[in-house]
C-alpha positions as CSV (number, residue, x, y, z in Angstrom):
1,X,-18.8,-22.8,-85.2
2,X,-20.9,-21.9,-82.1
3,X,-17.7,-22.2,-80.1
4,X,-15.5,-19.6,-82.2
5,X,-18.0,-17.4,-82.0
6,X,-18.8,-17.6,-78.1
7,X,-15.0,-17.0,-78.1
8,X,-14.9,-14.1,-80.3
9,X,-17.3,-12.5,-78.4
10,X,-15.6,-13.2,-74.8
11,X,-12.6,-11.8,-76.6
12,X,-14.5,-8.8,-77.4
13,X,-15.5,-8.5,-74.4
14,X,-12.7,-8.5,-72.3
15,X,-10.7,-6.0,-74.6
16,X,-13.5,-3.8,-74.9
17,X,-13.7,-3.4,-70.7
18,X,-9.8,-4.8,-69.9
19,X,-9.0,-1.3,-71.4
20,X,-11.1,0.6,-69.0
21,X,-9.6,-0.2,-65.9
22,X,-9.7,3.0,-63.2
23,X,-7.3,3.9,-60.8
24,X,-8.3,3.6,-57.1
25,X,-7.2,6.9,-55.4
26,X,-4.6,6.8,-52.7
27,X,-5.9,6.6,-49.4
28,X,-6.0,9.9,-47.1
29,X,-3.1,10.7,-44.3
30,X,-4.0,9.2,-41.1
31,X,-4.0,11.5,-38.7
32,X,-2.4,11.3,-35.2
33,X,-5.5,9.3,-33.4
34,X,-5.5,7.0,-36.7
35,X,-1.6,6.3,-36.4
36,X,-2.1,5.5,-32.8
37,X,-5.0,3.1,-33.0
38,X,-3.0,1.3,-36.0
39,X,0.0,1.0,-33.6
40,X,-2.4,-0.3,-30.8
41,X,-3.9,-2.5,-33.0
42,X,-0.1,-4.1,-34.3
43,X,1.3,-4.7,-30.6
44,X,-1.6,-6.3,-30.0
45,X,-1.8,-9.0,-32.6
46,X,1.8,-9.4,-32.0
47,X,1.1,-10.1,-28.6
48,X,-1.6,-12.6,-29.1
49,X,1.0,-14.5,-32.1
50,X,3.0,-14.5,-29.2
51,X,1.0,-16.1,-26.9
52,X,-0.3,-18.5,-29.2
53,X,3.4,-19.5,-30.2
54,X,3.5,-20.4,-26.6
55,X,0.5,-22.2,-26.5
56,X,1.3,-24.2,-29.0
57,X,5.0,-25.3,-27.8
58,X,3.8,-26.2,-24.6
59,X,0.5,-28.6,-26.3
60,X,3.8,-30.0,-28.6
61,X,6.1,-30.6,-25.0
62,X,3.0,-32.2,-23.3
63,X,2.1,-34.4,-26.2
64,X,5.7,-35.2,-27.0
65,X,6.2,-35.9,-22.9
66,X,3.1,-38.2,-22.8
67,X,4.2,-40.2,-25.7
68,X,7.4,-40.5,-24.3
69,X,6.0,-41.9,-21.1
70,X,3.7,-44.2,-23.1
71,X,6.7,-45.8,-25.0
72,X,8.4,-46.1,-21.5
73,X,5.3,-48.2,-19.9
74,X,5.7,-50.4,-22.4
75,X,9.4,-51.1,-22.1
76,X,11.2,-49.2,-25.4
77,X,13.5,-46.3,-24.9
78,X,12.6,-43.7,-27.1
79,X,15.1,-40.4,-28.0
80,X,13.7,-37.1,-28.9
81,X,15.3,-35.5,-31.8
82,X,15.7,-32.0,-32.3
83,X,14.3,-30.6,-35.7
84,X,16.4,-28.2,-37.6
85,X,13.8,-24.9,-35.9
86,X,14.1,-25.9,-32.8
87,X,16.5,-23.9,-30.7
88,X,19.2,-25.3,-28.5
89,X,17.4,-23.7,-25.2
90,X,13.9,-24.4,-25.0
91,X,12.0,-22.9,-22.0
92,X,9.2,-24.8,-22.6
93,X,10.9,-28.0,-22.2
94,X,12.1,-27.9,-18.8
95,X,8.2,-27.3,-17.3
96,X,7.4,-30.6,-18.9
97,X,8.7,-32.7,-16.2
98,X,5.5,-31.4,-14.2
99,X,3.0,-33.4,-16.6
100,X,1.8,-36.7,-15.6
101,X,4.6,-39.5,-15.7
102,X,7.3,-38.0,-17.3
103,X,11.0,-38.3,-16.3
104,X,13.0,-35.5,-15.5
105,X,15.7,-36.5,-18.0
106,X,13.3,-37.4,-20.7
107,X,11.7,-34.2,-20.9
108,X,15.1,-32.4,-20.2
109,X,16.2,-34.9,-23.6
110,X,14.9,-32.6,-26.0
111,X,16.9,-29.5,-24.7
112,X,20.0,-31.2,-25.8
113,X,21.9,-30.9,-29.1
């Protein structure tokens, strides 16, 4: 009985204040200074999504090249595989041949469709 009525009273409640919901005014124009710090403030996290895009495909080609030259040491041929969001030019993939024990055509392997 305690239950219905701790339910009836939540039910209360919530249609007593769920119908007394206020409408938040609309924000003020931005002025010219406003607009321009807004758009400095876009090209720059666009920037830095950028750069950590490219930070993080050249960690995946230097971890994917080390691996590579792991499987190599010990004698078993391994073939990249290109994922379905990988694009059929990647930049990134022909400076791995600078890391540590990699093979030019096995980092160039993952360029190719």
């Amino acid at each position: 009985m305690t239950t219905l009525r701790a339910l009836l009273a939540a039910g209360i409640v919530l249609a007593t204040f769920g119908l007394a919901v206020a409408k938040l005014p609309a924000p003020p124009p931005m002025d010219d200074k406003a607009k321009a710090a807004a758009e400095e403030k876009k090209a720059k996290d666009a920037a830095a999504a950028e750069v950590a895009k490219a930070q993080q495909a050249k960690a995946e080609d230097r971890v994917a090249a080390r691996y590579i030259a792991e499987q190599k040491a010990k004698g078993k041929t391994v073939t990249p595989q290109m994922g379905p969001t990988m694009t059929a030019a990647a930049p990134p993939a022909a400076a791995a041949p600078a890391a540590k024990g990699a093979s030019p055509t096995a980092a160039a392997a993952p360029a190719k469709k």
